[in-house]
C-alpha positions as CSV (number, residue, x, y, z in Angstrom):
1,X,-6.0,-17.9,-18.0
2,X,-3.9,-19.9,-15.8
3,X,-4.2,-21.1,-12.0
4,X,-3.9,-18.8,-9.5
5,X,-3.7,-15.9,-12.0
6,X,-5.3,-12.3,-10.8
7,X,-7.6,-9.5,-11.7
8,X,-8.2,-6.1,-9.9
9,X,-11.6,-5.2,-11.5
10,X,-13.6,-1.4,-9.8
11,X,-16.7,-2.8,-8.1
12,X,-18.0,0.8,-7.0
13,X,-15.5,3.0,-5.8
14,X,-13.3,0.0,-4.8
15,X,-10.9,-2.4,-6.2
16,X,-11.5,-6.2,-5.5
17,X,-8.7,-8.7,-6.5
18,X,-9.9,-12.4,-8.2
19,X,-8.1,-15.2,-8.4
20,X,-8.9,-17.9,-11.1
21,X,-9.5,-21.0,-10.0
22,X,-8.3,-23.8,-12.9
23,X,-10.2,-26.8,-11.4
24,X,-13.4,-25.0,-10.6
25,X,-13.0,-23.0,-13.8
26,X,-14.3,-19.6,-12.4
27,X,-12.8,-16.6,-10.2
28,X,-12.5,-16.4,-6.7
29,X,-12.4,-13.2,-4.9
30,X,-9.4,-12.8,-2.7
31,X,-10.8,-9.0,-1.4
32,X,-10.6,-5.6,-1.4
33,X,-7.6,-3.6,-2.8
34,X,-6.2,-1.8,0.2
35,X,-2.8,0.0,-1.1
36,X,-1.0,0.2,-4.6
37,X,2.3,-0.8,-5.5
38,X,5.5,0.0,-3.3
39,X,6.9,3.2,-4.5
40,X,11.0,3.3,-4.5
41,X,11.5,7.1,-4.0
42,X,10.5,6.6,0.0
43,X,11.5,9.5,2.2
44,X,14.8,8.7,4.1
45,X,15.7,9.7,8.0
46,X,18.9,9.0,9.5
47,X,20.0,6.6,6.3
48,X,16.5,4.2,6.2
49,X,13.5,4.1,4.2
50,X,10.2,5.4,5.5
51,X,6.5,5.2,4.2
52,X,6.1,8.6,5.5
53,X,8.4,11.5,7.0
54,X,6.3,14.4,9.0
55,X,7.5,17.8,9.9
56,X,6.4,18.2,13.6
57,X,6.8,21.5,15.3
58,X,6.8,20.6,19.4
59,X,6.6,24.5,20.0
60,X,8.0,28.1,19.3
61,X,11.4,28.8,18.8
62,X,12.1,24.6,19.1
63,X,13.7,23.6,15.6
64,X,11.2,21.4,13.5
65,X,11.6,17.5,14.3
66,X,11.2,14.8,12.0
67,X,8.4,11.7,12.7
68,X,9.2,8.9,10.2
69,X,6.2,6.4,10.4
70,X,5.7,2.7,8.6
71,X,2.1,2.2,7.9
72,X,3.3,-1.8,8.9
């Protein structure tokens, strides 16, 4: 192992990241694993990348909008 490198190890239902600490020669936890990796296939709206595109229909016989929303 070298300084600074991580682990994700399943404590429970969770995942916790570790680092290792070279001069203390143990693992220190960072925290809990809130998201995965960035996936390259986001949706697009008007020509830029969202995390998430919704369908939203404001009403009846209105055309379906688009919401794009960044979970940042």
């Amino acid at each position: 192992t070298s300084d600074g490198q991580t682990k994700v190890v399943r404590e429970g239902d969770n995942g916790v990241a570790y680092a290792w600490n070279m001069a203390e020669q143990k693992w220190d936890k960072i925290g809990e694993v809130v998201d995965g990796p960035e996936e390259s296939n986001r949706p697009l709206f008007d020509g830029v990348q969202y995390d998430y595109v919704f369908d939203v229909d404001i009403g009846d016989g209105m055309p379906i909008r688009k919401l794009p929303y960044n979970r940042s």
